[in-house]
TORTORTI-101953 format. One record per residue (C-alpha): x negated, z negated, y negated; residue in three letters. Coordinates in steps of 0.001 Angstrom, whole numbers, padded with zeros to 6 digits, always signed. Layout:
% TORTORTI-101953
XZYALA...
//
This chain:
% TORTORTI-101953
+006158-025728-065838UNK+003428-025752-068691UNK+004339-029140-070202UNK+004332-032855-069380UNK+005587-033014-065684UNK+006111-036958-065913UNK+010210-036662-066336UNK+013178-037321-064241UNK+015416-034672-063443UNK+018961-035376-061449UNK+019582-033201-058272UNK+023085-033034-057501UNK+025845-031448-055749UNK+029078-030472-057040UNK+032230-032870-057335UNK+030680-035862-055846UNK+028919-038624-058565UNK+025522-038584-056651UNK+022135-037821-058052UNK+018770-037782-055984UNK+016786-038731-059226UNK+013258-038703-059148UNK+009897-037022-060905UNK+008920-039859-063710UNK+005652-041907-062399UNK+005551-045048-061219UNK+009548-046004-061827UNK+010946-044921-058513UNK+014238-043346-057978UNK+016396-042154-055200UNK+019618-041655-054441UNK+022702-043061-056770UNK+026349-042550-056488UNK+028787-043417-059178UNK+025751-044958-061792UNK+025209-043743-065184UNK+020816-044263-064620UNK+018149-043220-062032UNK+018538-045419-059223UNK+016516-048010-058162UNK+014343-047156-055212UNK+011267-046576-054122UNK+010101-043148-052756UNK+007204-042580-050489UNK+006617-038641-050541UNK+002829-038261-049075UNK+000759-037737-046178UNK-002107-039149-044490UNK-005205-038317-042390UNK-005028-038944-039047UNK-002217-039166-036301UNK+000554-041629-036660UNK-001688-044724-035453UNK-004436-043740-038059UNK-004947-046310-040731UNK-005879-043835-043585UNK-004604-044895-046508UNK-001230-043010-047486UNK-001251-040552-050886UNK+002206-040121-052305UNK+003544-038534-055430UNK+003899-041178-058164UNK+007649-041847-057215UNK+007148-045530-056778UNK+006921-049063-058648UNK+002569-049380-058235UNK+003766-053064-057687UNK+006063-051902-054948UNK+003756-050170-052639UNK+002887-053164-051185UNK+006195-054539-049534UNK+007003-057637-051043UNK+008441-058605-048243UNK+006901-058725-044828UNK+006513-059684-040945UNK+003904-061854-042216UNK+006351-063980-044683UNK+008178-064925-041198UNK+005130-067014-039772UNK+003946-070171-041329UNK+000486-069555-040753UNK-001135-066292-038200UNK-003682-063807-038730UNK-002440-060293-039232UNK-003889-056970-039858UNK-004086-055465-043289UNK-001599-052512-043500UNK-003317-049571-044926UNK-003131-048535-048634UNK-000952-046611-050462UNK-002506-044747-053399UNK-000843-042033-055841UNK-001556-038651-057078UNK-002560-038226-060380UNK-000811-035730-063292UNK-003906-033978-062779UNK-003819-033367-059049UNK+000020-032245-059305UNK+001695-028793-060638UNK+005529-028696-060672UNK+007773-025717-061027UNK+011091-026307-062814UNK+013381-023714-062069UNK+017198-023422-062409UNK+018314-024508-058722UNK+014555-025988-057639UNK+012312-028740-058483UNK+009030-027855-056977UNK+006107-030814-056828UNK+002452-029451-055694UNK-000548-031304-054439UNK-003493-030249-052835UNK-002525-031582-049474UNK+001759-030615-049198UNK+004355-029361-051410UNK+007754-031324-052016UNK+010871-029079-053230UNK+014479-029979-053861UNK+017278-027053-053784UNK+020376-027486-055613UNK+022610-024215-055811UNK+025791-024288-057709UNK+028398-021982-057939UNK+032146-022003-058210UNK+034653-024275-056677UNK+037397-022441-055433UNK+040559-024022-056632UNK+041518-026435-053986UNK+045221-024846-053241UNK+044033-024668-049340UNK+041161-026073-046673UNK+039092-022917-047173UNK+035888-022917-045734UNK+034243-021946-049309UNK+035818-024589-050504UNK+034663-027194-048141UNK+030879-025816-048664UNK+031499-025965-052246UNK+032234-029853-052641UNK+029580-030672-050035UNK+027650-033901-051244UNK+024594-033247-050119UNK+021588-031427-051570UNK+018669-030124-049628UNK+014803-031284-049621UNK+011782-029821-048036UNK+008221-031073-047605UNK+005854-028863-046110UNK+002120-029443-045425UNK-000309-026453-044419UNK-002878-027868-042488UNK-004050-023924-040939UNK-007421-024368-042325UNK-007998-028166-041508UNK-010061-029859-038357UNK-007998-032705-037930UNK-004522-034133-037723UNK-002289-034832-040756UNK+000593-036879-040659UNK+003232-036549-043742UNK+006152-039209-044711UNK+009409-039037-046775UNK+010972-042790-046952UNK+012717-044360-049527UNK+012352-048270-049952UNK+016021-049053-050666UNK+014950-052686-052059UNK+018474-053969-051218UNK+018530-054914-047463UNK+021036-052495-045704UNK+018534-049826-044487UNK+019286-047991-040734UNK+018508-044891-038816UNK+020784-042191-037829UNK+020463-039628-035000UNK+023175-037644-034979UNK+022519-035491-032228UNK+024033-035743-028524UNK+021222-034936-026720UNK+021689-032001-025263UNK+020544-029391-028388UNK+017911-027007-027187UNK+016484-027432-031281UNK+014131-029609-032491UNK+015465-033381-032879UNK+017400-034405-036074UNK+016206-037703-037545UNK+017658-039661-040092UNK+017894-042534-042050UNK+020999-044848-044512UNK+021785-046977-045979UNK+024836-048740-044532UNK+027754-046109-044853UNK+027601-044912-047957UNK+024125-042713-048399UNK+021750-041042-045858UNK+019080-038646-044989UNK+019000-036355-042558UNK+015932-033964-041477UNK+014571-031889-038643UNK+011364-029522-038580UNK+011909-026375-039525UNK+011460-024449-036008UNK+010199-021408-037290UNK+006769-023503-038364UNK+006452-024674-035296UNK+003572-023414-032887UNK+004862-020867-030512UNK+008183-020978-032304UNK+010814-022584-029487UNK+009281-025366-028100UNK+010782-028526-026501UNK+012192-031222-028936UNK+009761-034179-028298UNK+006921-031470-029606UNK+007848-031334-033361UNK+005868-034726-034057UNK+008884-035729-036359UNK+009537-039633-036310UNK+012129-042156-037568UNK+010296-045489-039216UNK+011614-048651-040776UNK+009690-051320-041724UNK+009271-053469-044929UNK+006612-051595-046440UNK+005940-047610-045790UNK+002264-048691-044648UNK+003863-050736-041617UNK+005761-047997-040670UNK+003057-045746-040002UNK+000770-047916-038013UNK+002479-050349-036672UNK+002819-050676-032960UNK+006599-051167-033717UNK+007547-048109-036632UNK+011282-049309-036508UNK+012049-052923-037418UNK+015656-052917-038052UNK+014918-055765-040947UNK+012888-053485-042668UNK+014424-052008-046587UNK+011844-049046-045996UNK+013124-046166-043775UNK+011929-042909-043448UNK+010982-039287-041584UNK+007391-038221-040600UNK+005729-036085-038445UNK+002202-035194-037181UNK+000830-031361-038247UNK-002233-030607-035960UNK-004875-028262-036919UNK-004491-025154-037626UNK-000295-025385-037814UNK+002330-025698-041292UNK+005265-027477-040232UNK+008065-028163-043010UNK+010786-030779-043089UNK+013814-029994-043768UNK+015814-033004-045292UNK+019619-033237-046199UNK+020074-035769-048515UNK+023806-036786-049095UNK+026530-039620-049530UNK+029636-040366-048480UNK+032557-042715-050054UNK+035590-042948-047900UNK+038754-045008-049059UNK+039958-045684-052460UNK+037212-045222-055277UNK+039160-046094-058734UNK+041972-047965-059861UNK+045105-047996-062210UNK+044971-044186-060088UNK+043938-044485-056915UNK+041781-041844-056110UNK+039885-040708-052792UNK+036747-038479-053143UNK+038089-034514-052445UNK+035146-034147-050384UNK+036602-036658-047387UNK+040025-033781-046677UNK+037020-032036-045319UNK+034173-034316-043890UNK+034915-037192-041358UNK+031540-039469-041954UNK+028215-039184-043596UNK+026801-037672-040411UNK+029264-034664-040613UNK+028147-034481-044382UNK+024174-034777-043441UNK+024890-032414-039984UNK+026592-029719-042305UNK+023973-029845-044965UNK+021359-029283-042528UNK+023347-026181-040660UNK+023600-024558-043770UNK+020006-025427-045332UNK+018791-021831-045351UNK+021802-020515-047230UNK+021668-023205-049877UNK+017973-023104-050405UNK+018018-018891-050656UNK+021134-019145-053208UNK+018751-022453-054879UNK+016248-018920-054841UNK+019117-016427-056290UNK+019569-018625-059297UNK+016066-019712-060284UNK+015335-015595-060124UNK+018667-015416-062504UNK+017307-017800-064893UNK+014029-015889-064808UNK+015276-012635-065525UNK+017221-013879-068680UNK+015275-012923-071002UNK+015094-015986-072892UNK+011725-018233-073741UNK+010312-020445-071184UNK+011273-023179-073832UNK+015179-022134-073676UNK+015144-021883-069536UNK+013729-025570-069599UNK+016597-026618-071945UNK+019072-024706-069766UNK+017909-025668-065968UNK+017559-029635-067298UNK+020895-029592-068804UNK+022729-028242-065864UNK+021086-030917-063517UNK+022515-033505-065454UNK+025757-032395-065629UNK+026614-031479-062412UNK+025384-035026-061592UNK+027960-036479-063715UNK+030836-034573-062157UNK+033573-035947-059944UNK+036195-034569-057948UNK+038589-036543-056942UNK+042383-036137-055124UNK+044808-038378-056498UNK+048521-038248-055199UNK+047350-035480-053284UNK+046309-033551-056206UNK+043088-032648-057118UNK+041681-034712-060166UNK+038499-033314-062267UNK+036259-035397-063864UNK+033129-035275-065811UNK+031326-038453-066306UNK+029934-039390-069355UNK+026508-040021-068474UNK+025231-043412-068743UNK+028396-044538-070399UNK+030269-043385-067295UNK+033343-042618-069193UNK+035746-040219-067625UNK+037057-036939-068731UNK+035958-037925-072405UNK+037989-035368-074448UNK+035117-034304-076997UNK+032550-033726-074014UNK+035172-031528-072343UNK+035506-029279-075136UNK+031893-028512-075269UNK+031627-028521-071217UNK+034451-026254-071323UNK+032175-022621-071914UNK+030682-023499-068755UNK+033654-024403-066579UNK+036098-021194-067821UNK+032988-019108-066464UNK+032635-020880-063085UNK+036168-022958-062612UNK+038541-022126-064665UNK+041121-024128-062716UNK+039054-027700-063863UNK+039964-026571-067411UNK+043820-026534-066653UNK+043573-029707-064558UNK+042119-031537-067201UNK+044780-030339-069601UNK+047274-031304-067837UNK+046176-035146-066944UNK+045754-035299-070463UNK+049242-034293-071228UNK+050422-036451-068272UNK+048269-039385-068644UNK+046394-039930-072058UNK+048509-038079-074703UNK+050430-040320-077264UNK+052286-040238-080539UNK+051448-042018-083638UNK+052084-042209-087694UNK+049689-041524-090025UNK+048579-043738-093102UNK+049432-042890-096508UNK+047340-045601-097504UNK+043875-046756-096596UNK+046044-050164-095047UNK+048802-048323-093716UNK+051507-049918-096119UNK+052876-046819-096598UNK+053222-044095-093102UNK+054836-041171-092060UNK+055289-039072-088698UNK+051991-038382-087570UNK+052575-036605-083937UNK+050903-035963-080696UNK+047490-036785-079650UNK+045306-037417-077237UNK+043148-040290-076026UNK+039467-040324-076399UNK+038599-041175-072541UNK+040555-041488-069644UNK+038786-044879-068567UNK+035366-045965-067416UNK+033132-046823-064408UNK+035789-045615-062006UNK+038872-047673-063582UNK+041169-045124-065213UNK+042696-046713-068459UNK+046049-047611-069059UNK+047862-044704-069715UNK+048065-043708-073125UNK+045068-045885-074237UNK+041348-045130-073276UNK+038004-047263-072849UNK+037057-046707-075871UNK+038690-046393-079014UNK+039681-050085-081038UNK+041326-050672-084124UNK+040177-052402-087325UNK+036878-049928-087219UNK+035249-047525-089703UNK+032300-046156-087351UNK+031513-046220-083584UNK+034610-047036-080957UNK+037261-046163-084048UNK+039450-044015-082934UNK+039203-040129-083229UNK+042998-039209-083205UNK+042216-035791-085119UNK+039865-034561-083389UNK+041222-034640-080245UNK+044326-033399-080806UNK+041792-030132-082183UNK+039983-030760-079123UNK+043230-030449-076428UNK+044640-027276-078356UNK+040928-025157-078719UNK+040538-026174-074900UNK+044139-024967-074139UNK+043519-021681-076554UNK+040568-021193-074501UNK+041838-021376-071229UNK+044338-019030-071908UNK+042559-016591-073578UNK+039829-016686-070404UNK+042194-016580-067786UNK+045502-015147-069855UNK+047614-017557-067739UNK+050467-017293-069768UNK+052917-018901-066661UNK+050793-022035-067544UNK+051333-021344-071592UNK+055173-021184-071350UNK+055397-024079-069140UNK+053720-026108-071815UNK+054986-024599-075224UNK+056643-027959-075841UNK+053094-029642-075632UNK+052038-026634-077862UNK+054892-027095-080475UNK+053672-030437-080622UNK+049852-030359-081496UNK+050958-027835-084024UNK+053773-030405-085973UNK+050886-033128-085510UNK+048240-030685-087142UNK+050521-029443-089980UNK+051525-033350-090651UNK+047314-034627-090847UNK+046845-031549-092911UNK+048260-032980-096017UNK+047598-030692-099489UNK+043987-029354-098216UNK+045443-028150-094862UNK+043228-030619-092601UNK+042397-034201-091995UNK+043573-036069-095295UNK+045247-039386-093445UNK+044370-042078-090838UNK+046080-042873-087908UNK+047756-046141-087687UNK+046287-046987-084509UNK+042978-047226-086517UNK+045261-050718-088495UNK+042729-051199-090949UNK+040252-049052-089531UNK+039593-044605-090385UNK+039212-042099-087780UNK+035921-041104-086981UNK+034563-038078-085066UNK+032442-037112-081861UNK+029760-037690-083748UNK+030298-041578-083856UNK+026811-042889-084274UNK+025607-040536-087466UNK+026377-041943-090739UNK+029250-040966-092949UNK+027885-037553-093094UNK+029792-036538-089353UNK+031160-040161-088345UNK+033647-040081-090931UNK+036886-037881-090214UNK+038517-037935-093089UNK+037759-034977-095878UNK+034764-033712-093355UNK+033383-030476-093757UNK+032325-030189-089963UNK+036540-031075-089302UNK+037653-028521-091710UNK+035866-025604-089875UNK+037669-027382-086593UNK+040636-027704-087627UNK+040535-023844-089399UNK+039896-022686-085758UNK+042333-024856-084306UNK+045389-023183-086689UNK+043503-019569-085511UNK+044236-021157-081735UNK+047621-022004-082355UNK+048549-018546-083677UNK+046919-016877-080836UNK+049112-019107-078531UNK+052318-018555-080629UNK+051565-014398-080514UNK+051273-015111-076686UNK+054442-016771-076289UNK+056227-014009-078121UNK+056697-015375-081433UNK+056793-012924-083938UNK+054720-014706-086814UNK+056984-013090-090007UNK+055978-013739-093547UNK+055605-017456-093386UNK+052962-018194-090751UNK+052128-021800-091530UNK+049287-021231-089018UNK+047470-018398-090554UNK+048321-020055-094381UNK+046928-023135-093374UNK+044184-021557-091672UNK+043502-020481-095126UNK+044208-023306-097225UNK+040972-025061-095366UNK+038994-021991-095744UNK+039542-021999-099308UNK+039045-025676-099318UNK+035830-025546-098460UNK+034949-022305-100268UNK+036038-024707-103940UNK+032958-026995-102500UNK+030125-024864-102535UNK+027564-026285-104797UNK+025378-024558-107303UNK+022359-024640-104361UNK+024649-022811-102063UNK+025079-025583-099950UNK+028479-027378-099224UNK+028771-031233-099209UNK+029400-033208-095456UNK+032434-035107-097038UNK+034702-033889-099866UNK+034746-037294-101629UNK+032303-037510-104617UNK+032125-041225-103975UNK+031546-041401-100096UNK+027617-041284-099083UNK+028336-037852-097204UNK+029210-035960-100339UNK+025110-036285-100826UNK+024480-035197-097570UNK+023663-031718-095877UNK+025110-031032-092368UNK+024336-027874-090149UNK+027519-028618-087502UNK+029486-027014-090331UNK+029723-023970-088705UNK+030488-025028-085174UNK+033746-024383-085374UNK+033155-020762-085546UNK+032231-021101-081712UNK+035755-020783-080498UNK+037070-017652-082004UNK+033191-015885-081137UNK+034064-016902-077584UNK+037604-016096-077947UNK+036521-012895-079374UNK+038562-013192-081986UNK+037027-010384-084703UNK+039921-010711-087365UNK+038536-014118-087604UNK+035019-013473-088394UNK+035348-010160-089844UNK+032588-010212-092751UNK+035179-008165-094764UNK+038361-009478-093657UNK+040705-012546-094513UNK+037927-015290-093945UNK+035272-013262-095600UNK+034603-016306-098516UNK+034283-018838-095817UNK+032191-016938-093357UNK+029845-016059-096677UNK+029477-019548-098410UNK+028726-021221-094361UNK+026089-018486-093983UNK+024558-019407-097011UNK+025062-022853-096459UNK+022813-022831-092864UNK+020684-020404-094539UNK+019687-022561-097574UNK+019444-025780-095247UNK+017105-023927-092950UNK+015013-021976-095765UNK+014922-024691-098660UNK+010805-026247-099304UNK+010712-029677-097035UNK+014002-028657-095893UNK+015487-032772-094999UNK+017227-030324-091848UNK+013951-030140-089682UNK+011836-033375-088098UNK+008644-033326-088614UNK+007511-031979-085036UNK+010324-028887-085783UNK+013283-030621-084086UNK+016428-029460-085217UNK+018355-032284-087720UNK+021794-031788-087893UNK+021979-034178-090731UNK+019783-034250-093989UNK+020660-038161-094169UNK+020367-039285-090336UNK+017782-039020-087737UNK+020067-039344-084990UNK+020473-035948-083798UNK+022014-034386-080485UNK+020520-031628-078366UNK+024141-030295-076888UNK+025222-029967-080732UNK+021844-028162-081750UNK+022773-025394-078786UNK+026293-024977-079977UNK+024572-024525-083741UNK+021660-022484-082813UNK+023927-020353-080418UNK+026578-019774-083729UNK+023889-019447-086394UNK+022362-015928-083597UNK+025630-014892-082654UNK+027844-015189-085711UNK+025536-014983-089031UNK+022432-013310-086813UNK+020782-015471-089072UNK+017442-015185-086125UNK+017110-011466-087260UNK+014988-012973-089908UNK+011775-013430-088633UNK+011116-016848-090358UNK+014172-018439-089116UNK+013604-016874-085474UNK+009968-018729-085770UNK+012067-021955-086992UNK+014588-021263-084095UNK+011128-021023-081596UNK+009635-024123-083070UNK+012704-026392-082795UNK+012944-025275-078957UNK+009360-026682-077952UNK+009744-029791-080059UNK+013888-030184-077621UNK+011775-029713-074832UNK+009105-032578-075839UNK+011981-034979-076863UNK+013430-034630-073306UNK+010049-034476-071029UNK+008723-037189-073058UNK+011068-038952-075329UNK+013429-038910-072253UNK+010791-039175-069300UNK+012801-041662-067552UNK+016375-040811-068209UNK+016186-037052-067277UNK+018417-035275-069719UNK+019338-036748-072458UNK+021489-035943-075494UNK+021433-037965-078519UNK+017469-038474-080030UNK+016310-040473-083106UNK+013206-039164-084083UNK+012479-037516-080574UNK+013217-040375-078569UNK+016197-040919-076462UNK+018523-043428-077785UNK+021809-043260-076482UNK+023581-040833-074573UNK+021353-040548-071659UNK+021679-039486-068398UNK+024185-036735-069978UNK+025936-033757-069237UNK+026566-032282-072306UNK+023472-030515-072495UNK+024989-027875-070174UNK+025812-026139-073491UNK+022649-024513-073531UNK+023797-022504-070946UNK+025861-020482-073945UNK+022094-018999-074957UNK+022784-017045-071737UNK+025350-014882-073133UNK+024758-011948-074072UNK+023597-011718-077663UNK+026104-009660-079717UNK+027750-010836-083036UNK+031558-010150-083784UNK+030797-010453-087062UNK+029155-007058-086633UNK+031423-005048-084387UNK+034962-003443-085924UNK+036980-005418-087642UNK+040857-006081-087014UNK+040154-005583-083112UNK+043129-007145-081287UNK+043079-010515-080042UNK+046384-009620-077907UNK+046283-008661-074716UNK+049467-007389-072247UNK+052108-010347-071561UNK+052543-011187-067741UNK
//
């Protein structure tokens, strides 16, 4: 990696709420289950001259509090008064002294004296119908580290260290083997039952290959301070909050560690639902978890290999792969699989808000999960439907004097910090609100059917569609009854009282907060009547003269055709007195994203039913993008979804920038390709520097993280990896049907 090293990056496995956070200088790190934010540790990754005994001072990556190095805490703060020898120092590699690869699975850290790497494959989770052996590799919470020094050239003895300072008292060791292994010893360290690390050297670094366990140099230590531990007469001190794994490399020998680094919760996690971490049906204890991680290391770290090659071979700029392997880190570190009255029970985290399952994450997480776990898309659908749906009336007045039948919907969240809501209600949404925590009734209910029309079209699981036409019938009564004369969005609910919807984009101004006449909720709910038809065709309906989803579908598109402006450009809100009606938004064409990856053609046929829409939204991007000091683009090239706001979200800029190439091939221009090239660098700066400490982040104000940090949404990115054709290109009227099960 070319740029500024100094960020965090998560490192996670699948299903389990744990992140081994680390890379951003002198703030620590560690390991954290079930915390929206880097945890709070100290790591010692280094090595030393000398054996064991030798008081060299210890050089570590920057992975620590400077004011932590020093224990605060020591055997010297139990005597009154005593003479004791100074520990050696603890010093820290500069920027300059490190390189660090960033690749799609690994995390590679160089220094002159050892290389530290963490490997974290992902894949897909088989769909947990039975105890399969895939299955149980697939949800294991662990990750694998390895720190290797290559001392073949040197004259003397090095001795490496990898401890964590947990701060919090709690600290043990763990040796988990019986004894009677003919491989080298497996060391370890915890902290109490809940998160551990496991390591052994690897045996095929060792001199001579098989040689007898008490010959690998590798060591257990726990003292207060990482110093104490390495000279001390006594390395283990079972007071100590510093615990940690080293070993001895002679001359002319490379040894590597191998770590597993894992957690385990056992019992009940959450509440309202009681739910038990999946990952306990097929692990008994942390040491199973640590012992299986480390029995498995060379698989894990070759597939960690497999994808970083993947990611390589893509094709895409070094810019884009950044983006990509960043954003998946964070949201597999947000992800949470849980069984819950025996059934399994997906959820995605919402970063550092740690809400669950929110509804307008999962649509845009969705791309990714239909390509690797389909099954997580239905699950989530259906706790929705079970759990978090409800039905409201709309306002016919801005104070709800006046309603009418609104319909079904669905709830924003599903709860928070491991409490599921009450069903029905979420974390989040209140009443009496026009901007952040209103609630975002339309939206979702767009949100549940374009998930549902997506999960069926990927997987054509049309036992799953019958079984829920009712559900289906529903959304489409609640969108026709929101729709009012313009076909989309023209009332309130009345669970906002006083209040007005707002949108996904909650912290903008009027120009996408507002839901309500809002050009970025037109498109949505355009595709969302597009969904329902396809879902309708599916079920057998034949859709006759009057299909009220296909007219409405183009009563919004000629909506927002009447609002094109003499510029080419189309106002944010459709209200000549609302602030947005003077603002510029590039999301308007997101919600041509679901019938691209639907591949829907009818729908974005240049010369077919849609053709004004499609033209005045390509003009629209075009104009925003093109125009002299275009208000669209920060001054460092960022991308700025609104002319009027400088809050602006990297997960949305991939869903635009991935439409804009793949629908309107508007980056077959050379000057917006070299606009498109720009704007990646700058997403890359706001998230290695104006996100150094919260690894990915999604929502920036002028480059620098704000809010929504620690996120998974970024795994949109992951989109640019499709392959780059535009429906809009190929033959028009191809079918969207496909044969009926």
């Amino acid at each position: 990696f070319e740029g500024n090293i100094n960020f965090n990056a998560q490192h996670s496995p699948m299903g389990a709420f744990m992140s081994f956070t680390c890379g951003h200088f002198g703030t620590g790190g560690g390991i954290g289950v079930e915390i929206g934010r880097p945890a709070n540790q100290n790591l010692f990754i280094g090595v030393k001259r000398g054996d064991r005994k030798s008081r060299e001072s210890i050089k570590c990556l920057p992975f620590a509090r400077s004011s932590n190095a020093q224990s605060a805490v020591s055997a010297a703060d139990f005597h009154a008064d005593g003479a004791h020898p100074a520990t050696p120092s603890v010093s820290f590699y500069s920027k300059d002294e490190i390189s660090r690869h960033y690749g799609w699975a690994t995390d590679t850290w160089a220094t002159p004296d050892f290389t530290f790497a963490l490997h974290t494959p992902f894949g897909s989770i088989p769909e947990p119908t039975s105890d399969s052996d895939s299955l149980r590799l697939s949800i294991l919470p662990a990750i694998i580290g390895t720190l290797t020094v290559d001392n073949r050239t040197g004259d003397s003895t090095k001795t490496a260290i990898f401890a964590i300072d947990f701060i919090d008292p709690g600290a043990r060791l763990l040796r988990c083997d019986d004894g009677a292994s003919k491989h080298p010893a497996r060391v370890g360290f915890g902290w109490k039952r809940s998160l551990g690390v496991l390591g052994v050297i690897e045996e095929d670094d060792i001199s001579n290959a098989r040689v007898s366990k008490d010959r690998t140099g590798l060591f257990a230590v726990q003292r207060w301070s990482v110093a104490e531990g390495l000279t001390d007469a006594n390395p283990v001190h079972s007071l100590g909050t510093c615990a940690g794994l080293a070993f001895e490399v002679p001359p002319g020998e490379k040894r590597t560690l191998v770590l597993a680094i894992g957690a385990y919760l056992d019992g009940v996690v959450t509440t309202e639902l009681e739910g038990h971490y999946f990952y306990t049906r097929s692990y008994a204890s942390l040491s199973e978890v640590l012992l299986t991680a480390l029995d498995h290391s060379a698989d894990l770290r070759a597939r960690a290999n497999q994808l970083d090659a993947k990611l390589l071979d893509s094709g895409l700029s070094q810019d884009q792969q950044f983006l990509i392997a960043h954003g998946t880190r964070s949201y597999y570190g947000s992800t949470q699989l849980l069984e819950v009255a025996g059934q399994p029970f997906w959820i995605v985290n919402e970063g550092e808000y740690c809400m669950m399952n929110t509804l307008d994450l999962s649509i845009d997480h969705a791309f990714w999960e239909l390509k690797h776990n389909p099954w997580v898309v239905r699950n989530l659908l259906d706790n929705f439907v079970r759990y978090y749906s409800y039905c409201d009336e709309i306002k016919l007045s801005q104070h709800g004097t006046s309603v009418a039948p609104g319909g079904l919907s669905f709830c924003h969240d599903m709860g928070a910090h491991n409490n599921f809501s009450g069903f029905g209600t979420s974390s989040y949404e209140l009443s009496n609100l026009t901007g952040c925590f209103s609630y975002m009734t339309q939206e979702q209910l767009c949100n549940w059917v374009l998930l549902a029309a997506c999960y069926v079209r990927h997987t054509r699981d049309l036992g799953w569609l019958r079984k829920n036409r009712a559900t289906i019938e529903a959304c489409g009564q609640s969108m026709l009854n929101r729709g009012g004369d313009l076909g989309f969005a023209q009332y309130d609910s009345t669970r906002c009282e006083d209040g007005a919807e707002i949108t996904t984009y909650d912290s903008l101004d009027h120009s996408l907060a507002q839901t309500r006449n809002n050009l970025y909720i037109a498109v949505k709910c355009w595709a969302t009547y597009l969904a329902l038809e396809m879902m309708f065709t599916d079920l057998g309906d034949e859709p006759g003269t009057e299909n009220p989803w296909r007219q409405h579908a183009s009563l919004v598109a000629e909506t927002i055709v009447a609002q094109v402006q003499s510029d080419g450009t189309i106002p944010a809100v459709f209200e000549r007195d609302n602030p947005g009606y003077a603002s510029r938004i590039l999301p308007a064409i997101e919600g041509l994203l679901y019938p691209l990856v639907w591949q829907h053609a009818d729908a974005l046929d240049p010369n077919g039913s849609f053709s004004a829409m499609l033209d005045a939204l390509k003009e629209h991007t075009a104009a925003l993008l093109a125009q002299p000091n275009t208000k669209n683009l920060f001054d460092d090239g960022g991308i700025k979804l609104s002319s009027t706001s400088n809050n602006s979200w990297m997960s949305k800029i991939a869903l635009f920038q991935h439409v804009a190439r793949n629908v309107f091939e508007l980056d077959h221009d050379s000057k917006v390709r070299a606009i498109f090239e720009r704007a990646d660098a700058a997403h890359v700066a706001w998230q290695t520097d104006g996100s150094s400490f919260w690894a990915c982040s999604d929502q920036f104000v002028s480059g620098v993280a704000k809010g929504s940090r620690y996120y998974p949404r970024i795994i949109t990115t992951a989109l640019w990896l499709e392959p780059a054709t535009s429906i809009a290109s190929r033959s028009p009227h191809t079918s969207t049907s496909v044969n009926k099960q």
